[in-house]
C-alpha positions as CSV (number, residue, x, y, z in Angstrom):
1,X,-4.6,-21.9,13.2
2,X,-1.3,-20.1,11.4
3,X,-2.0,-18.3,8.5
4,X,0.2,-16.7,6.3
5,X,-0.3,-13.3,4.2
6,X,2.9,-12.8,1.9
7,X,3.9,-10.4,-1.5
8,X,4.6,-6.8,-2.5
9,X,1.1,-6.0,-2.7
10,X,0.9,-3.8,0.7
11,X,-2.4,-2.4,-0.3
12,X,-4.5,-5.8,-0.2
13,X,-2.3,-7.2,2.5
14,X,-3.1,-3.9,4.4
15,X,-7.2,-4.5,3.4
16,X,-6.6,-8.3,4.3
17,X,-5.1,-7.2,7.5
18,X,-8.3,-4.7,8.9
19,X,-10.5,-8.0,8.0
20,X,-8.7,-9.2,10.5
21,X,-8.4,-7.0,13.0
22,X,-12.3,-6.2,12.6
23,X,-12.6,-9.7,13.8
24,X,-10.7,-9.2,17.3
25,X,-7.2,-10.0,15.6
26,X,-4.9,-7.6,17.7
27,X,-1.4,-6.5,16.4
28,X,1.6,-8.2,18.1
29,X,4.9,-6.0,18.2
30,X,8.0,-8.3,19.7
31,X,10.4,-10.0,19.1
32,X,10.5,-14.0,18.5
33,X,11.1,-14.6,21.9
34,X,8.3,-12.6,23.6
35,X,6.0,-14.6,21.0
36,X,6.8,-17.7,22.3
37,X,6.1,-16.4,25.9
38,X,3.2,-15.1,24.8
39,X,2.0,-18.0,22.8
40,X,3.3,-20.9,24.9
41,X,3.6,-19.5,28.8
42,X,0.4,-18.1,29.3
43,X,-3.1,-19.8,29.8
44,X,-6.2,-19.1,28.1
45,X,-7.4,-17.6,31.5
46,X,-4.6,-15.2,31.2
47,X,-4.8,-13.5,28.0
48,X,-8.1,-12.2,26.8
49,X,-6.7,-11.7,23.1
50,X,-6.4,-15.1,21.8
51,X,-5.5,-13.7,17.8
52,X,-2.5,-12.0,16.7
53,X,-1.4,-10.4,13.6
54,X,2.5,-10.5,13.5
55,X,4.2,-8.5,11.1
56,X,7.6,-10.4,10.4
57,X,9.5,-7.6,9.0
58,X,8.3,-5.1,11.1
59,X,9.8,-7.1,13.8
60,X,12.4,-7.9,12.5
61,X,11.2,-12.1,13.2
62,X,13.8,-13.9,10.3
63,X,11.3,-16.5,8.6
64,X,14.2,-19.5,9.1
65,X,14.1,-18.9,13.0
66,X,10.5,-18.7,13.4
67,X,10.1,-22.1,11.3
68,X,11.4,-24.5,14.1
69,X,8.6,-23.3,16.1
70,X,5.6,-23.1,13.4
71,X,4.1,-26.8,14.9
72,X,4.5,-25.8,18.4
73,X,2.7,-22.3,17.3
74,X,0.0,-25.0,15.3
75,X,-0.9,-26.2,18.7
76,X,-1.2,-23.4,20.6
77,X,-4.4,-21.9,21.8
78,X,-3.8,-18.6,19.7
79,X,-4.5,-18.2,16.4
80,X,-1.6,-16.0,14.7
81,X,-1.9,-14.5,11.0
82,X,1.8,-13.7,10.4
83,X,2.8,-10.7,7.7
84,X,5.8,-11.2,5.4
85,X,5.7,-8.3,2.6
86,X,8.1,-10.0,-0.1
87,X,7.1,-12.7,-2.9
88,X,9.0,-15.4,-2.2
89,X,8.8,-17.9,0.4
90,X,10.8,-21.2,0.6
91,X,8.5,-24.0,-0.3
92,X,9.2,-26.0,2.8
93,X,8.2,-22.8,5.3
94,X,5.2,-22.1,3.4
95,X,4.1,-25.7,3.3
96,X,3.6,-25.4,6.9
97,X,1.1,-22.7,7.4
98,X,-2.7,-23.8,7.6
99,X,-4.2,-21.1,5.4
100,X,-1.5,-18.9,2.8
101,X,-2.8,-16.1,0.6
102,X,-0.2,-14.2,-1.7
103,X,-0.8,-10.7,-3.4
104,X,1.4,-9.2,-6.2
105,X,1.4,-6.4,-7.9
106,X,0.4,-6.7,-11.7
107,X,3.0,-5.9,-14.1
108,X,1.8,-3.5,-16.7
109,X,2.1,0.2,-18.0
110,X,-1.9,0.9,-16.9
111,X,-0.8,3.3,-14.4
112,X,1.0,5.4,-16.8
113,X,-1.8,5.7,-19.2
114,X,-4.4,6.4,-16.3
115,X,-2.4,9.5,-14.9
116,X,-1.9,10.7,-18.6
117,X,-5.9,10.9,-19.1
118,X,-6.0,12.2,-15.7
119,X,-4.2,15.3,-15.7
120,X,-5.3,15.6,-19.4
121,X,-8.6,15.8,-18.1
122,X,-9.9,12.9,-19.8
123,X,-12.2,11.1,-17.3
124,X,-14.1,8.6,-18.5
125,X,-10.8,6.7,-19.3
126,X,-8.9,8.1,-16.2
127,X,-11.6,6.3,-14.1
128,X,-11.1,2.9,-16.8
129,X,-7.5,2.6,-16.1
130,X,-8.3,3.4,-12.1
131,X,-10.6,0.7,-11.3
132,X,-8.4,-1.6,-13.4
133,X,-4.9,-0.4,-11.7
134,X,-6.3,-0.3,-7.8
135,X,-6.8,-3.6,-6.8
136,X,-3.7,-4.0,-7.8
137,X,-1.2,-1.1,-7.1
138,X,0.4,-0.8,-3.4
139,X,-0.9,2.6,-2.5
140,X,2.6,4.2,-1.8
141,X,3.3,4.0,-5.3
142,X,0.4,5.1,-6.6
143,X,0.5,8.0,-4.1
144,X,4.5,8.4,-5.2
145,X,3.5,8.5,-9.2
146,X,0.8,11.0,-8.6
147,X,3.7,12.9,-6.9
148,X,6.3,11.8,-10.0
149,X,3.8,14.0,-11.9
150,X,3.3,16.8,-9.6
151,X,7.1,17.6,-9.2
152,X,7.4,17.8,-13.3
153,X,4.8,20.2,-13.1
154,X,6.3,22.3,-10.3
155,X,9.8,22.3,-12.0
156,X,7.2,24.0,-14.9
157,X,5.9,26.7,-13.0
158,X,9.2,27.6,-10.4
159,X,12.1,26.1,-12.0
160,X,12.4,26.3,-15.8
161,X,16.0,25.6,-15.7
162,X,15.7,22.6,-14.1
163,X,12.8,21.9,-16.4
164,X,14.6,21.7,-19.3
165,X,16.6,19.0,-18.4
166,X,14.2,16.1,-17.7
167,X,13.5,14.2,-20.1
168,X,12.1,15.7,-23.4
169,X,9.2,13.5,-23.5
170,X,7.9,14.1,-19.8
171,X,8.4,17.7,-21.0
172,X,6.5,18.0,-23.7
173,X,3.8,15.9,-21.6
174,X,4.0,18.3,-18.8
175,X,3.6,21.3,-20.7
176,X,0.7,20.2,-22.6
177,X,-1.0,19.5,-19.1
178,X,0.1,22.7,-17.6
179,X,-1.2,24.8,-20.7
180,X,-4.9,23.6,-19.7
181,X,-6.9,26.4,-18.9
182,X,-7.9,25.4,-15.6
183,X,-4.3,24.0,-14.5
184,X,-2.5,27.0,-12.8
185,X,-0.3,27.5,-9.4
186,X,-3.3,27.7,-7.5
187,X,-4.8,24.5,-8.6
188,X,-1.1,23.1,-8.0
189,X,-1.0,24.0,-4.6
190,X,-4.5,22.4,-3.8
191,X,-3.5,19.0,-5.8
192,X,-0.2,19.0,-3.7
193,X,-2.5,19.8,-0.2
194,X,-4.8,17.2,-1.4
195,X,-1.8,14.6,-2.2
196,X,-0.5,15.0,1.2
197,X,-3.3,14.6,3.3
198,X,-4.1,11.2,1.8
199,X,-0.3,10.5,2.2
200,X,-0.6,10.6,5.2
201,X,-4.5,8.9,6.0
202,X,-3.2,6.4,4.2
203,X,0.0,5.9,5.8
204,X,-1.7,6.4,9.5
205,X,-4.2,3.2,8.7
206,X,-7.3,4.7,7.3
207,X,-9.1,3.2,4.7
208,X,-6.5,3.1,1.6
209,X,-9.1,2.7,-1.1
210,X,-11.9,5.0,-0.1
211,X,-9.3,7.3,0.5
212,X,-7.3,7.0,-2.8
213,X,-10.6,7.5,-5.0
214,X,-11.7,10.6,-3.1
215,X,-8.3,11.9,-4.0
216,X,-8.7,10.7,-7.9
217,X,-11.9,12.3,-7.3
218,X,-10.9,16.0,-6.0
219,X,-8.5,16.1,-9.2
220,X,-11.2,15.3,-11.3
221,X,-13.4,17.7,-9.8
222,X,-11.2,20.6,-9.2
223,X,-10.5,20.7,-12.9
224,X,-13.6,21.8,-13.6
């Protein structure tokens, strides 16, 4: 069986992908070539892994080439879930696949309003516009808005000059958060120490949801 796992939301393809792998499906890294050696040279006897997860982009597999082999891939004894992180797919490639699942990211301003009642330390609807936002919101932007935020409010502490000049709006925003009683350099440094470690979990392939909320926790927490 192909299958096909396509759009800009790299957070549930990411989730979609670990299903996978927790069901034996091993990451392939090649080019198109050394797939088709691998898929169509090799016996069942010979390969113990018979379920690969091929990131097209990753490497760097154009969707037109790999196309004239998609039936010949059909009949293979591997089952290959192939990865192509953009929305659009030409109807006559996508037609071929045996299972295809697309995820997008919604289009809205809910982010926006959950990090406002987040640093303004209004949880119950921080945690509203969270659980409505995650499922769909790749989790390098949602890490990179958090950090949008942070930088205003480092600007407000180290760099009034440089302050001054953002936009008045995020300023007057950002100073109403940084005049909270609680919200000080020290709190600062331990939301930026917090930021980067799930940065980088998230980046390294640990669990992008659990580790997102315990971040969304910590902030909520440490403001108290």
């Amino acid at each position: 069986m192909i299958s096909i796992l396509y759009g800009n939301n790299l957070l549930r393809i990411n989730d979609k992908t670990k299903e996978f792998q927790n069901n034996g499906y091993a990451n392939f890294y090649g080019d198109l070539e050394t797939l088709k050696n691998t898929c169509f040279n090799s016996s069942l006897f010979e390969n113990k892994n018979q379920s690969l997860i091929v990131d097209l982009l990753l490497n760097n597999i154009q969707l037109e080439d790999l196309y004239s082999y998609l039936e010949r891939f059909s009949k293979s004894t591997y089952n290959l879930v192939f990865i192509f992180s953009k929305n659009t797919i030409t109807k006559k490639y996508l037609d071929f696949f045996d299972k295809k699942e697309k995820y997008t990211l919604s289009k809205n301003n809910d982010i926006f309003k959950f990090l406002d009642n987040l640093f303004m330390g209004n949880t119950k609807l921080a945690l509203r516009y969270y659980y409505k936002i995650i499922k769909n919101t790749d989790e390098i932007y949602f890490i990179s808005m958090i950090f949008f935020n942070l930088k205003n409010m480092l600007l407000y502490f180290y760099n009034k000059d440089q302050f001054s000049k953002i936009n008045p709006y995020v300023q007057s925003k950002t100073s109403n958060i940084c005049s909270k009683s609680y919200f000080n350099k020290a709190y600062l440094k331990d939301l930026l120490y917090a930021l980067s470690e799930a940065d980088y979990k998230v980046k390294s392939g640990s669990d992008s949801l659990s580790v997102l909320t315990g971040l969304i926790m910590f902030i909520i927490y440490r403001a108290k």
